[in-house]
MARVOMI-885691 format. One line per field, with one value per atom (N, C-alpha, C): x, y, z; residue number from 1; atom name; residue in three letters. Coordinates in Angstrom, 2 decimals. Layout:
N
X: (X  ...)
Y: (Y  ...)
Z: (Z  ...)
n: (NUM  ...)
atom: (CA  ...)
res: (ALA  ...)
//
This chain:
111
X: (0.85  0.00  0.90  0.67  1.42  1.33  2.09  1.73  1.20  0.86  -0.40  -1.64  -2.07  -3.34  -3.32  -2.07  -1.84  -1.80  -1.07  -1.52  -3.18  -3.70  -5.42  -5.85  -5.76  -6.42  -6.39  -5.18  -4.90  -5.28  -5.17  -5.91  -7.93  -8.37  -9.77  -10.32  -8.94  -9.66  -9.32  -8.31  -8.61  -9.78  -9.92  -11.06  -12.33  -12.45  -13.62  -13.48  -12.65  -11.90  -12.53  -12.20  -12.47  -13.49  -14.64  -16.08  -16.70  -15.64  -16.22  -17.10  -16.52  -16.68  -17.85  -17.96  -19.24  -20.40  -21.23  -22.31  -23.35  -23.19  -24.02  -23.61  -22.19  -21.26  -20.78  -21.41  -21.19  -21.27  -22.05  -22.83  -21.79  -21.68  -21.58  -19.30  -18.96  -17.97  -17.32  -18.03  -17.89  -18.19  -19.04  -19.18  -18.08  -18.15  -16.83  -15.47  -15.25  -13.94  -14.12  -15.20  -14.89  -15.26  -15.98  -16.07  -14.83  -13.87  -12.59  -11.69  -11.61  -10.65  -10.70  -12.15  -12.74  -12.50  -12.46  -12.34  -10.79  -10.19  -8.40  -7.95  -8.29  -8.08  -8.29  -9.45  -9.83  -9.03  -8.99  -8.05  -6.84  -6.34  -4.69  -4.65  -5.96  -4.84  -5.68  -6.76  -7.27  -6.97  -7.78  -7.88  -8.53  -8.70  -9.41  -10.91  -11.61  -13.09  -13.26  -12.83  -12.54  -12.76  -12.18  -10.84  -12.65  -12.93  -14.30  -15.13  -15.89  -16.60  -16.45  -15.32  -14.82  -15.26  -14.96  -14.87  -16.57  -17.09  -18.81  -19.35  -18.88  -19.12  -18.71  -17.72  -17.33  -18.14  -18.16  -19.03  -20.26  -21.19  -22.46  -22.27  -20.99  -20.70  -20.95  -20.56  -20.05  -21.92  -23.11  -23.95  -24.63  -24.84  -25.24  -24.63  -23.29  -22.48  -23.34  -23.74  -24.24  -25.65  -26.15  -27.96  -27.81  -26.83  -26.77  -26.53  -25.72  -25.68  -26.71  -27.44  -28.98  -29.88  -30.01  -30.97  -30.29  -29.44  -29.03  -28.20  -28.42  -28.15  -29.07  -28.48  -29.84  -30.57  -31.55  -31.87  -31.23  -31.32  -30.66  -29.20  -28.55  -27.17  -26.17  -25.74  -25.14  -25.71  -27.20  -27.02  -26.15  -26.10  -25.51  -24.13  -23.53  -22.12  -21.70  -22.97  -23.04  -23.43  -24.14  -24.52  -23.24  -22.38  -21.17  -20.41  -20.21  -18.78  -18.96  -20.14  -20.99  -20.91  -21.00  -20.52  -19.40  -18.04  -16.82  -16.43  -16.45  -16.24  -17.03  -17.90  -18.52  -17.75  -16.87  -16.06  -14.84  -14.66  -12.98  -13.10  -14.21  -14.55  -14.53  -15.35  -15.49  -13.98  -13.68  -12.60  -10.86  -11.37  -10.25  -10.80  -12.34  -12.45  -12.32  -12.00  -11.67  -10.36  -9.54  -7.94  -7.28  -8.35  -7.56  -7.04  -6.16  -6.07  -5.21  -4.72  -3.16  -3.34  -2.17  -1.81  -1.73  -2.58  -2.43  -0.77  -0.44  0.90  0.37  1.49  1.42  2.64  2.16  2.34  4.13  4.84  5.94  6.01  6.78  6.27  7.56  6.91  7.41  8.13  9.34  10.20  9.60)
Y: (-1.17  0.00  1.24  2.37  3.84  4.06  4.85  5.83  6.71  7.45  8.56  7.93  6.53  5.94  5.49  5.25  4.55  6.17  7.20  8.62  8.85  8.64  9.06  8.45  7.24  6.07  6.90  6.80  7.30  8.72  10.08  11.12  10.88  9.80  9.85  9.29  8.14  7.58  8.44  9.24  10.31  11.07  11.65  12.73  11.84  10.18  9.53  9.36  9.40  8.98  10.44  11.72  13.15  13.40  12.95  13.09  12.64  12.27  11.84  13.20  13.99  15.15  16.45  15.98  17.23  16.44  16.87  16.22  16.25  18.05  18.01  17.46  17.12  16.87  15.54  14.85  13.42  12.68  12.88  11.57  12.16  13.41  13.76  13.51  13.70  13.30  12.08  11.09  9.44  9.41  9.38  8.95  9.43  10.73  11.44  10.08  9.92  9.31  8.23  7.57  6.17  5.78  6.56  6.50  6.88  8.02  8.02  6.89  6.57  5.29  4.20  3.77  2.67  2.49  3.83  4.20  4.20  4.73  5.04  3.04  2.62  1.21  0.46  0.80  -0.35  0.11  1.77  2.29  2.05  1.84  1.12  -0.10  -0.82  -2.05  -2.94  -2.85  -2.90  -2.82  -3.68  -3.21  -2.39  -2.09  -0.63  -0.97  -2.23  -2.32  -1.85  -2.70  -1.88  -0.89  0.10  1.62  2.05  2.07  2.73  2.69  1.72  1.36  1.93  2.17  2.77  4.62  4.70  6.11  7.06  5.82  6.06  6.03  4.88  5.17  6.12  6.79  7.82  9.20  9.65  10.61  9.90  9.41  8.70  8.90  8.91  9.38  10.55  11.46  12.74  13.35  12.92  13.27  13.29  11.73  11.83  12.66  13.17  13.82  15.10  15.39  16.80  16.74  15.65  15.82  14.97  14.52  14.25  15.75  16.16  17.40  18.31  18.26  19.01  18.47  17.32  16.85  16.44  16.99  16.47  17.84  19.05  20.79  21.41  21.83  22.23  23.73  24.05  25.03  26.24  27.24  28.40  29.10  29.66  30.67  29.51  28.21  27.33  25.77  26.26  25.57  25.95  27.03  27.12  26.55  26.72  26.54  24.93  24.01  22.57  22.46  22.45  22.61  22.85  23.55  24.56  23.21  22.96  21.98  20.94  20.60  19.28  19.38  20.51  20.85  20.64  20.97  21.13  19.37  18.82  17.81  16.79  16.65  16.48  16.60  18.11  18.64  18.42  17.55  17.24  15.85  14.92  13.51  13.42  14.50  14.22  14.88  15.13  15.78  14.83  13.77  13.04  11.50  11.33  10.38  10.74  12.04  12.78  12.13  12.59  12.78  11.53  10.59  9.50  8.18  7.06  6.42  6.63  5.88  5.44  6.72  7.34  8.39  8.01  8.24  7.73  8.05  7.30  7.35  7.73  8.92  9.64  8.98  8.62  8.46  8.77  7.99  9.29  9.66  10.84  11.50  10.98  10.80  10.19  10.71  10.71  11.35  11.94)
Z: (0.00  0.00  0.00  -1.21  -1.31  0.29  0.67  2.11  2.17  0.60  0.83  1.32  0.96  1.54  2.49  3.05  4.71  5.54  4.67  5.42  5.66  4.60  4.33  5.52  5.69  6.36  8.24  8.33  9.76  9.66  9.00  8.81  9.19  7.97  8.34  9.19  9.72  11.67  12.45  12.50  13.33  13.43  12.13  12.42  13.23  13.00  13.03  14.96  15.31  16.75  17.38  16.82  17.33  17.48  17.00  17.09  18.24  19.10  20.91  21.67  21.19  22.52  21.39  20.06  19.31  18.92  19.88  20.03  18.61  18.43  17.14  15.96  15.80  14.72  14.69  15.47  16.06  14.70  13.91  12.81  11.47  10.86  9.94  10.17  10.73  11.68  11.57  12.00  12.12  10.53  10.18  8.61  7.55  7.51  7.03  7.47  8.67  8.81  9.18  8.53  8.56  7.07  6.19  4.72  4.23  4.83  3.71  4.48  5.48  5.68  4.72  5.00  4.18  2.42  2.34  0.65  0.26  1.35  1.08  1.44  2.17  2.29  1.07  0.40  -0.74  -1.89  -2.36  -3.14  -3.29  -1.40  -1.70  -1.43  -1.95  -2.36  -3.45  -3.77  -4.57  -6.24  -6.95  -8.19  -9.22  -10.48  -11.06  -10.78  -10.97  -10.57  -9.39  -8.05  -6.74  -6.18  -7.16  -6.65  -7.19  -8.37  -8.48  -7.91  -7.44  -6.19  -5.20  -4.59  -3.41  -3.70  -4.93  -5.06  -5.04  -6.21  -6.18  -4.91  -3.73  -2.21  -1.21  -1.67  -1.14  -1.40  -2.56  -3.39  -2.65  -2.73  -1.68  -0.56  0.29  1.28  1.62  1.00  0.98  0.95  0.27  0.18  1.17  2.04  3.11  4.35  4.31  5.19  5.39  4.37  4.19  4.88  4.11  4.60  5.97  6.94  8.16  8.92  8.28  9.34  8.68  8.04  8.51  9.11  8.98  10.35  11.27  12.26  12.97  13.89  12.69  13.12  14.16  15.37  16.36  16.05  16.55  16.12  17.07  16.29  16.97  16.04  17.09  16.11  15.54  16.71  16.16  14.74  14.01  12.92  11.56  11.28  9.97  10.27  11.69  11.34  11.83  12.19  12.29  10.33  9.93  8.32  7.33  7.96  6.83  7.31  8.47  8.74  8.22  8.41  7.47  5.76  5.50  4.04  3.34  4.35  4.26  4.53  4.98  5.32  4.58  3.97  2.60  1.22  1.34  0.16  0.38  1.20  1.49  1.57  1.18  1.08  -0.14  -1.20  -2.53  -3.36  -2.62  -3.33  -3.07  -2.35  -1.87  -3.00  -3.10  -4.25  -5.35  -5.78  -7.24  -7.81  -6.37  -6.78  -6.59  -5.50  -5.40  -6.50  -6.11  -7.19  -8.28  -8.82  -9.58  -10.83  -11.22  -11.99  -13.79  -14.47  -15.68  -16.27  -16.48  -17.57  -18.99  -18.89  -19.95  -20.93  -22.31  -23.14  -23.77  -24.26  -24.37  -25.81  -25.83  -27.22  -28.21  -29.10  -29.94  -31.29  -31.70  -32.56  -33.84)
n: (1  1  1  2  2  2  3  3  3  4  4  4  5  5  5  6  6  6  7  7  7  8  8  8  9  9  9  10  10  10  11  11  11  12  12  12  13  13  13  14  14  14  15  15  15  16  16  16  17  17  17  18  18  18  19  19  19  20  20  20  21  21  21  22  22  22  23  23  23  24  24  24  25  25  25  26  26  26  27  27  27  28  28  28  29  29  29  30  30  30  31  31  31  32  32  32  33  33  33  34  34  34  35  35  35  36  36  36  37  37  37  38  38  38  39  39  39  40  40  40  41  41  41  42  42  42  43  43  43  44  44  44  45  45  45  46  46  46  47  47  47  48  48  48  49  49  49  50  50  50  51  51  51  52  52  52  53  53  53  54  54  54  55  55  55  56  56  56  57  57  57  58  58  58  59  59  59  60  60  60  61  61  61  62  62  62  63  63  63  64  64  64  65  65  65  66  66  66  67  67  67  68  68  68  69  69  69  70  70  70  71  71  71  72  72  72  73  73  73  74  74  74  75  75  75  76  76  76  77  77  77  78  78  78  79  79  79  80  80  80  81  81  81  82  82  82  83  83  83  84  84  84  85  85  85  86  86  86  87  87  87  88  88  88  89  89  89  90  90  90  91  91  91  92  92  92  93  93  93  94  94  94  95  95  95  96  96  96  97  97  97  98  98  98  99  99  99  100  100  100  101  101  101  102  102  102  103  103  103  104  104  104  105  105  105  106  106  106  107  107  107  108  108  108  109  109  109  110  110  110  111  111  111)
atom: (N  CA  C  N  CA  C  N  CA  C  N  CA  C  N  CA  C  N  CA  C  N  CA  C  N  CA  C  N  CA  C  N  CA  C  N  CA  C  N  CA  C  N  CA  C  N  CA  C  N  CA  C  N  CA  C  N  CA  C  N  CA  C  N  CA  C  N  CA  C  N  CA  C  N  CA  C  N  CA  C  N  CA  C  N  CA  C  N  CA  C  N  CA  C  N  CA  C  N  CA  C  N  CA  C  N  CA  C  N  CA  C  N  CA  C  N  CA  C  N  CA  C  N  CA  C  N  CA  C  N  CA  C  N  CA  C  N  CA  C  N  CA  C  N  CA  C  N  CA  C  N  CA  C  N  CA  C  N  CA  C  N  CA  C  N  CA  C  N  CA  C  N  CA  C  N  CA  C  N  CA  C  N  CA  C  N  CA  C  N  CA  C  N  CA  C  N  CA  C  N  CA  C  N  CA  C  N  CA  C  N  CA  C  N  CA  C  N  CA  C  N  CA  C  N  CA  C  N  CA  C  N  CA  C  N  CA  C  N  CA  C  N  CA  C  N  CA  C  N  CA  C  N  CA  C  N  CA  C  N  CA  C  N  CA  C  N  CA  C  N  CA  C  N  CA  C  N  CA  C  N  CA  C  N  CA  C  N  CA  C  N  CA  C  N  CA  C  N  CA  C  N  CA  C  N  CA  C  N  CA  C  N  CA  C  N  CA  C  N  CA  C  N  CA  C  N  CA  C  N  CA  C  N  CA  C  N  CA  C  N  CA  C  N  CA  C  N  CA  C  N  CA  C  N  CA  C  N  CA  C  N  CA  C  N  CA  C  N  CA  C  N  CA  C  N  CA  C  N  CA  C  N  CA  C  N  CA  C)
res: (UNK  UNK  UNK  UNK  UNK  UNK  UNK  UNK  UNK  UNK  UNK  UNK  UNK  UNK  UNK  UNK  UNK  UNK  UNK  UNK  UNK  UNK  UNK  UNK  UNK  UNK  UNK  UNK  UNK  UNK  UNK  UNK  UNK  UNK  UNK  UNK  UNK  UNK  UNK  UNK  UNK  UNK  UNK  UNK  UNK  UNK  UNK  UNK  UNK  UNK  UNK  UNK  UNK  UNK  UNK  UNK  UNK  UNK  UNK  UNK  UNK  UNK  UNK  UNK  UNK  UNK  UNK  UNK  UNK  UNK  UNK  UNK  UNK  UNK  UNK  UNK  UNK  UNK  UNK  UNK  UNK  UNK  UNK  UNK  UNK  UNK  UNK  UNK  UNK  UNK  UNK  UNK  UNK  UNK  UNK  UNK  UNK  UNK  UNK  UNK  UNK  UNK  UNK  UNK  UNK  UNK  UNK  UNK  UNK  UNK  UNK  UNK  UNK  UNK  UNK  UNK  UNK  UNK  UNK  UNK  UNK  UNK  UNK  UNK  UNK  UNK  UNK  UNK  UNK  UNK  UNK  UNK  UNK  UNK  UNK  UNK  UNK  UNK  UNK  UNK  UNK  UNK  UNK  UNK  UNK  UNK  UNK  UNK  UNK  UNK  UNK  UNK  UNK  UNK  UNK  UNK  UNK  UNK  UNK  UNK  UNK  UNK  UNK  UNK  UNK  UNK  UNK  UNK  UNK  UNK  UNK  UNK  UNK  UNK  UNK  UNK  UNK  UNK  UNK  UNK  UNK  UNK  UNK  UNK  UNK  UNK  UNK  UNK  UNK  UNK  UNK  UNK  UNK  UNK  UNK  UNK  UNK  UNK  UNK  UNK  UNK  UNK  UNK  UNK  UNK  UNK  UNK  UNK  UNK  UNK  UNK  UNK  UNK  UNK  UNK  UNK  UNK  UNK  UNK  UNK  UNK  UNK  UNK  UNK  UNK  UNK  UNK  UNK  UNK  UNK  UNK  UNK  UNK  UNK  UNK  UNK  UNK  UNK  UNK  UNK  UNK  UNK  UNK  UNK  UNK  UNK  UNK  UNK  UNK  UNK  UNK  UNK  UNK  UNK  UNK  UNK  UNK  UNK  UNK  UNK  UNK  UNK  UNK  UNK  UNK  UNK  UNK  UNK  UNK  UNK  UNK  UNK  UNK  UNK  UNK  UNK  UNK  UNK  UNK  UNK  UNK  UNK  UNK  UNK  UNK  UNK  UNK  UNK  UNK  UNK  UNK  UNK  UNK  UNK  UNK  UNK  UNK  UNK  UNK  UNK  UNK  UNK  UNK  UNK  UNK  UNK  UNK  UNK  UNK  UNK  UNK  UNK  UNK  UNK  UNK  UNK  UNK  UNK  UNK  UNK  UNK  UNK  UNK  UNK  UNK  UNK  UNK  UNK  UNK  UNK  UNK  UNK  UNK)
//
C-alpha cells in the first residue's frame, strides 16, 4: 500500500476517533472518517473495478455527510455553522475520491 493511503487512512480515523466530545457533529464526523478510511483502504490495495466502487461510495458518502448534518443541526445561532462543517467535510470527502487512485501514464512523445 502507497503511504499517501496509509496517510489518508490514519488522517480519516482520526477525524472519526475526534467526534467523541461534538455532540451536534457526532454523525456527519464518524461517517466522514470512517467513509474516507474505508475508501483510502480499498483504493490502496485494490484493483481498477474496486478503486471505483470505493470512489462512487465515497461521493455517496459525501452526500449523506451533508444531509446528516442538517438533520441532525440544532436550532438556533449554532445551525448554519453545524450545516457549513458538514458541508466542508462532505467537500474534502469528494474531493479526496476525485484525486484518489493510480496516476495515468502519460504516453511518451514520440520522434
Amino acid at each position: 500500500m502507497p503511504l499517501r493511503y496509509a496517510a489518508a487512512i490514519v488522517i480519516f480515523g482520526l477525524l472519526a476517533a475526534s467526534a467523541v466530545g461534538a455532540r451536534d457533529l457526532l454523525v456527519p464526523t464518524v461517517l466522514t472518517g470512517l467513509a474516507g478510511a474505508l475508501g483510502a483502504a480499498i483504493i490502496g490495495v485494490a484493483g481498477a473495478r474496486p478503486q471505483r466502487a470505493a470512489r462512487i461510495g465515497m461521493t455517496a458518502a459525501a452526500v449523506v455527510v451533508v444531509l446528516s448534518g442538517v438533520a441532525f443541526a440544532p436550532d438556533g445561532d449554532e445551525r448554519g455553522f453545524v450545516i457549513g462543517v458538514a458541508a466542508f467535510y462532505a467537500l474534502l470527502l469528494a474531493a479526496f475520491a476525485l484525486v484518489a487512485g493510480p496516476r495515468p501514464v502519460k504516453a511518451s512523445a514520440r520522434p
